[in-house]
KEKE-3310 file (N, C-alpha, C; in steps of 0.2 Angstrom, whole numbers, plus 5000, padded with zeros to 4 digits):
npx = (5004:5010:5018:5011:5003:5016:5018:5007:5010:5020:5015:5006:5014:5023:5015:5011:5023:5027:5017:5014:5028:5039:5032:5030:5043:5054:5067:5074:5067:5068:5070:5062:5056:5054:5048:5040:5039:5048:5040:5038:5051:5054:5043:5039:5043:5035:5023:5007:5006:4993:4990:4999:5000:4987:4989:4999:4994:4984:4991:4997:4987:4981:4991:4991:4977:4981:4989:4983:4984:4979:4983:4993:5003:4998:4998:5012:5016:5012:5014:5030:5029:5022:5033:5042:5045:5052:5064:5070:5070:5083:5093:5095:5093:5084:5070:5055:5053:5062:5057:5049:5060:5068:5079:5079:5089:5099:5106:5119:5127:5129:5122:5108:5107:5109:5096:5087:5091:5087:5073:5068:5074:5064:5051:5052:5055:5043:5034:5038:5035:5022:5017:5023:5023:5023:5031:5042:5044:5055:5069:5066:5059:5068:5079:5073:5069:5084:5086:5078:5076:5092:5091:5080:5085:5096:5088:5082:5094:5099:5090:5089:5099:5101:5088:5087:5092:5108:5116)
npy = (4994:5005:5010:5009:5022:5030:5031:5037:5050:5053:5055:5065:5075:5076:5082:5095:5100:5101:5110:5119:5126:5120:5122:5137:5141:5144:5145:5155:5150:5139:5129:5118:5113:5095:5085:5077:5064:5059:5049:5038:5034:5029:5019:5006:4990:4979:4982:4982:4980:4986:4995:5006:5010:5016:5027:5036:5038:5047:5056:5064:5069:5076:5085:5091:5097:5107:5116:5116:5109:5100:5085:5080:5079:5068:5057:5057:5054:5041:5035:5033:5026:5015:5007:5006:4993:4987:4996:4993:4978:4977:4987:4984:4969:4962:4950:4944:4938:4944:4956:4957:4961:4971:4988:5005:5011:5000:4997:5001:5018:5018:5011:5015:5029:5026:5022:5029:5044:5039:5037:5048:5055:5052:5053:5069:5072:5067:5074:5088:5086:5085:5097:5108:5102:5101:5104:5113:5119:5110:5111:5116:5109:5098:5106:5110:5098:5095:5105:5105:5089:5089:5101:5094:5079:5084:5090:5079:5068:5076:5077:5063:5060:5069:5065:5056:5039:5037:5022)
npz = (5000:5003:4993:4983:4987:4987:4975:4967:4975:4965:4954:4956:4961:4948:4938:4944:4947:4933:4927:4933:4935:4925:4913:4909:4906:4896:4886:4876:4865:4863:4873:4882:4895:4899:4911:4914:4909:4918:4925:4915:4916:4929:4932:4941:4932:4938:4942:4934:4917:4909:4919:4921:4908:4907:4917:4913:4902:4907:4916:4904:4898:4907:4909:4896:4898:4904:4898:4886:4873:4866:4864:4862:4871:4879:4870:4864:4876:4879:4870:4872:4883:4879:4873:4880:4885:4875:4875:4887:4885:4877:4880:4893:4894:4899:4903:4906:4917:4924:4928:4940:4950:4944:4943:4942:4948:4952:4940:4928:4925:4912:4905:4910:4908:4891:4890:4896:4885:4874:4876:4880:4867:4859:4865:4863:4850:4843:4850:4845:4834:4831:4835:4830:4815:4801:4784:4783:4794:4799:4805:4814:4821:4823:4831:4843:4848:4851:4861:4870:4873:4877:4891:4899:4901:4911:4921:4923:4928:4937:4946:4950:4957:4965:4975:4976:4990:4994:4994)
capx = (5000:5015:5021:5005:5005:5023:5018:5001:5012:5025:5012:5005:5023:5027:5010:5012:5030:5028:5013:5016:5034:5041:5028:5031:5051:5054:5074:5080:5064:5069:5073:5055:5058:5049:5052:5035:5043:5051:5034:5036:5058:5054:5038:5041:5042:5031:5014:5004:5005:4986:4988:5004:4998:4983:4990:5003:4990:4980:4998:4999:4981:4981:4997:4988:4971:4983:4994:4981:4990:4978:4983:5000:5009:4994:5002:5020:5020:5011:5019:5035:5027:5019:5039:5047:5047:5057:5071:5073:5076:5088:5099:5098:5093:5078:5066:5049:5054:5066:5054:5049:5068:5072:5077:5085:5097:5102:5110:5125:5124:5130:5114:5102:5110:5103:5089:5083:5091:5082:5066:5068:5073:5058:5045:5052:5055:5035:5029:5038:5035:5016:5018:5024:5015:5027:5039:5046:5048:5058:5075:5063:5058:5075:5082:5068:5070:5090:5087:5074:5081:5097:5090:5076:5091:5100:5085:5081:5097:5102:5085:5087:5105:5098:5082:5090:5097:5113:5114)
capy = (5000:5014:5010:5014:5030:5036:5033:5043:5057:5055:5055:5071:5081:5079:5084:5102:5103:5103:5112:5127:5129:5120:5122:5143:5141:5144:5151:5156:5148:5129:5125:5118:5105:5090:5082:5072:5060:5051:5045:5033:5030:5026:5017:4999:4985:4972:4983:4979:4986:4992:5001:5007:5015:5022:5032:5037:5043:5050:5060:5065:5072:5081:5092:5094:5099:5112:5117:5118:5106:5096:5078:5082:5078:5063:5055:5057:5049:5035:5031:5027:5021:5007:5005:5006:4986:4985:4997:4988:4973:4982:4990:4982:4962:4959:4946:4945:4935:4948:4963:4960:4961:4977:4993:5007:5014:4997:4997:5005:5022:5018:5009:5019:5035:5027:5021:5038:5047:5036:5037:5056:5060:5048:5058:5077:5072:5068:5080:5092:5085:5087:5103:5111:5097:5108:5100:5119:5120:5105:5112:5119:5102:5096:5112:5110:5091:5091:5107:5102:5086:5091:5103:5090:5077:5087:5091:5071:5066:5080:5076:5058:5063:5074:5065:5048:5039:5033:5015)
capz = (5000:5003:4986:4979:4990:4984:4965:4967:4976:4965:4950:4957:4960:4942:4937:4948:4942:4926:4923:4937:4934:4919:4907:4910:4905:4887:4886:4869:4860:4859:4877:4886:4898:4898:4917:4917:4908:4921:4926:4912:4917:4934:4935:4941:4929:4941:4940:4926:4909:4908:4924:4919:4903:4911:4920:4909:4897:4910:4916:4897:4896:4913:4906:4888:4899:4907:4894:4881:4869:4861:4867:4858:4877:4881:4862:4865:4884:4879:4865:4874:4887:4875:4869:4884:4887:4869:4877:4892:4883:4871:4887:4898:4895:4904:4902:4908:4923:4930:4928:4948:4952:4940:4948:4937:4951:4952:4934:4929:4922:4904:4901:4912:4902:4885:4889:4897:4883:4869:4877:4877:4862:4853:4866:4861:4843:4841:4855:4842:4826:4830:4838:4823:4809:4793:4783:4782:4803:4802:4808:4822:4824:4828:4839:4848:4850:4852:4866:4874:4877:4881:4897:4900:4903:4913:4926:4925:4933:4943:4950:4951:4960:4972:4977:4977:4994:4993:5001)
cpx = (5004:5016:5016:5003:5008:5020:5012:5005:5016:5021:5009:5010:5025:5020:5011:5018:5028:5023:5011:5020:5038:5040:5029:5041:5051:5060:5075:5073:5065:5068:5065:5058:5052:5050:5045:5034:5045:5047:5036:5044:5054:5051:5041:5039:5035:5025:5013:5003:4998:4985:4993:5004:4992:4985:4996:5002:4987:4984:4996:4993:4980:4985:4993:4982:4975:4985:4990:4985:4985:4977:4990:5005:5006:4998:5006:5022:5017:5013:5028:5034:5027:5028:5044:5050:5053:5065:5074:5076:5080:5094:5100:5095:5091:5074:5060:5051:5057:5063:5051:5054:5068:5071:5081:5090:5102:5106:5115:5124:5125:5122:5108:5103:5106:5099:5085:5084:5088:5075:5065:5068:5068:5053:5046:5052:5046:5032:5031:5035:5028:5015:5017:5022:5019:5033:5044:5047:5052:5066:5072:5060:5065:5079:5078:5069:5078:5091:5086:5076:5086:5095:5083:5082:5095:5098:5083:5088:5102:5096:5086:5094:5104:5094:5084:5095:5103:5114:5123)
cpy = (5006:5013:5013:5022:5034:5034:5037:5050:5059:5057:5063:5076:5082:5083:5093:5103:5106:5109:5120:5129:5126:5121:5130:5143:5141:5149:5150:5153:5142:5129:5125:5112:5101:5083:5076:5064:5053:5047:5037:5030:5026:5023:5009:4995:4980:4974:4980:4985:4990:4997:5008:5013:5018:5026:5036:5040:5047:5058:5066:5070:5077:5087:5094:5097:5106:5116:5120:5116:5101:5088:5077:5077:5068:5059:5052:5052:5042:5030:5028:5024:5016:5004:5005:4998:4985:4987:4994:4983:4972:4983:4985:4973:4960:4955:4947:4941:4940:4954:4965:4961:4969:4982:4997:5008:5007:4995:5001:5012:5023:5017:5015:5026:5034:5026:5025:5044:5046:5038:5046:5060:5057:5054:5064:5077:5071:5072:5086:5093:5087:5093:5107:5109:5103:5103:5108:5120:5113:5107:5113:5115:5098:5101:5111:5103:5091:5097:5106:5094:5084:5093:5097:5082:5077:5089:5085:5068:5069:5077:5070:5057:5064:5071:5056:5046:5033:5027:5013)
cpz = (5000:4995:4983:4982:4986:4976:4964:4970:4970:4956:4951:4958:4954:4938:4939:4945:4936:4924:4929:4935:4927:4913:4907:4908:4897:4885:4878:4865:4858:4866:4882:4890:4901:4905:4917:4916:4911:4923:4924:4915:4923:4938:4936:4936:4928:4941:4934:4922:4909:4913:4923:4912:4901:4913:4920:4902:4899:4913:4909:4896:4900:4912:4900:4892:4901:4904:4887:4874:4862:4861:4863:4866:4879:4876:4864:4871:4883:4876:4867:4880:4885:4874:4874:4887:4882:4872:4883:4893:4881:4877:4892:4900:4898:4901:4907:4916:4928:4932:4935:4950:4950:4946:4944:4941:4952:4945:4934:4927:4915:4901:4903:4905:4895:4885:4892:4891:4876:4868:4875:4872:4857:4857:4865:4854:4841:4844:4848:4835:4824:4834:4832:4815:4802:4792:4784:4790:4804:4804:4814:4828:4828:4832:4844:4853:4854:4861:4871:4877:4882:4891:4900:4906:4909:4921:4928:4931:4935:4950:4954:4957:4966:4978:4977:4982:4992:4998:5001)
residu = (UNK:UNK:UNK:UNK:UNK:UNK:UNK:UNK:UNK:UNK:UNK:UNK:UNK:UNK:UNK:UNK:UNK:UNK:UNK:UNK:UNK:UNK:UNK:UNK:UNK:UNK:UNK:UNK:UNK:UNK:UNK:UNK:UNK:UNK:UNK:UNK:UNK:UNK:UNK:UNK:UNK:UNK:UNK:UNK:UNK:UNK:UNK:UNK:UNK:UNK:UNK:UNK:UNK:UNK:UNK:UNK:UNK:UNK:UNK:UNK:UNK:UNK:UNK:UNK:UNK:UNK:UNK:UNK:UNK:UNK:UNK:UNK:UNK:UNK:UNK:UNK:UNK:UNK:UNK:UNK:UNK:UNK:UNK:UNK:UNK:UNK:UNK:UNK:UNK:UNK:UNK:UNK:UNK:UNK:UNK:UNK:UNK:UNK:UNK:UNK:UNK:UNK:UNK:UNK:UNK:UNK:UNK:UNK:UNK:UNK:UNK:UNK:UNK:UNK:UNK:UNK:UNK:UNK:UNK:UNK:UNK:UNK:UNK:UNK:UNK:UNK:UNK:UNK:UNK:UNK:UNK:UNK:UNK:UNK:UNK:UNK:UNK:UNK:UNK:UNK:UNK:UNK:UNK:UNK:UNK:UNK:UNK:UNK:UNK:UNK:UNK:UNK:UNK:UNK:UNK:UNK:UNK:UNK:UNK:UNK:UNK:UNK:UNK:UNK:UNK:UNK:UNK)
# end
């Protein structure tokens, strides 16, 4: 039952994050950051998929109802949600059996690294791609994607840094 707690707090804090304070950040015109994201990194393996991408959609639509987006953000998190098994088994060589075992701080950071920065730059490259819907804003499609990213990235694990006990 805490576990279920902390992932409804921790469902609600990137919710309020994002949509008070980092949805209001727009430096230079590329650079938005996209922290709600980690939702989909750091949700456990061993729940189950339908709950999982409930409320991962629900996430996604909650920021679009705030943001006025359209379902542009609901889209993007689901979609790597839905693909997030594929990376998992990609990096870091998981099979369905170990998925109540996994933990990412327990991996190294090479892997965790790509598989947060994969998944990253798949959900900002569609959030932007249908943001903008132009083959003519396609450079603005990728500065957007390679900036945003970048400081997205940047806020993930300092966060994950900060906010995380060392054992």
């Amino acid at each position: 039952m805490n576990k279920t707690i902390n992932q409804i707090l921790f469902f609600i804090f990137l919710l309020i994050l994002q949509v008070i304070i980092l949805n209001n950040i727009n430096f230079l015109g590329y650079i938005n950051p996209y922290l709600y994201i980690s939702f989909v990194f750091l949700y456990p393996l061993k729940e189950s998929r339908f709950r999982f991408l409930f409320f991962s959609f629900l996430l996604g639509l909650l920021i679009d109802f705030f943001s006025d987006s359209g379902g542009i953000h609901a889209f993007s998190i689901l979609f790597i949600a839905y693909i997030r098994l594929f990376f998992v088994n990609l990096y870091f060589r998981k099979i369905p059996a170990d998925y109540p075992f996994f933990k990412l701080k327990s991996e190294s950071f090479g892997k965790v690294f790509n598989y947060v920065v994969t998944l990253t730059l798949i959900h900002h490259l569609i959030y932007f791609s249908f943001a903008n819907f132009s083959f003519q804003n396609l450079s603005m499609v990728f500065l957007n994607t390679l900036y945003s990213s970048v400081f997205t990235l940047i806020l993930f694990f300092l966060g994950n840094y900060i906010f995380t006990k060392s054992e």
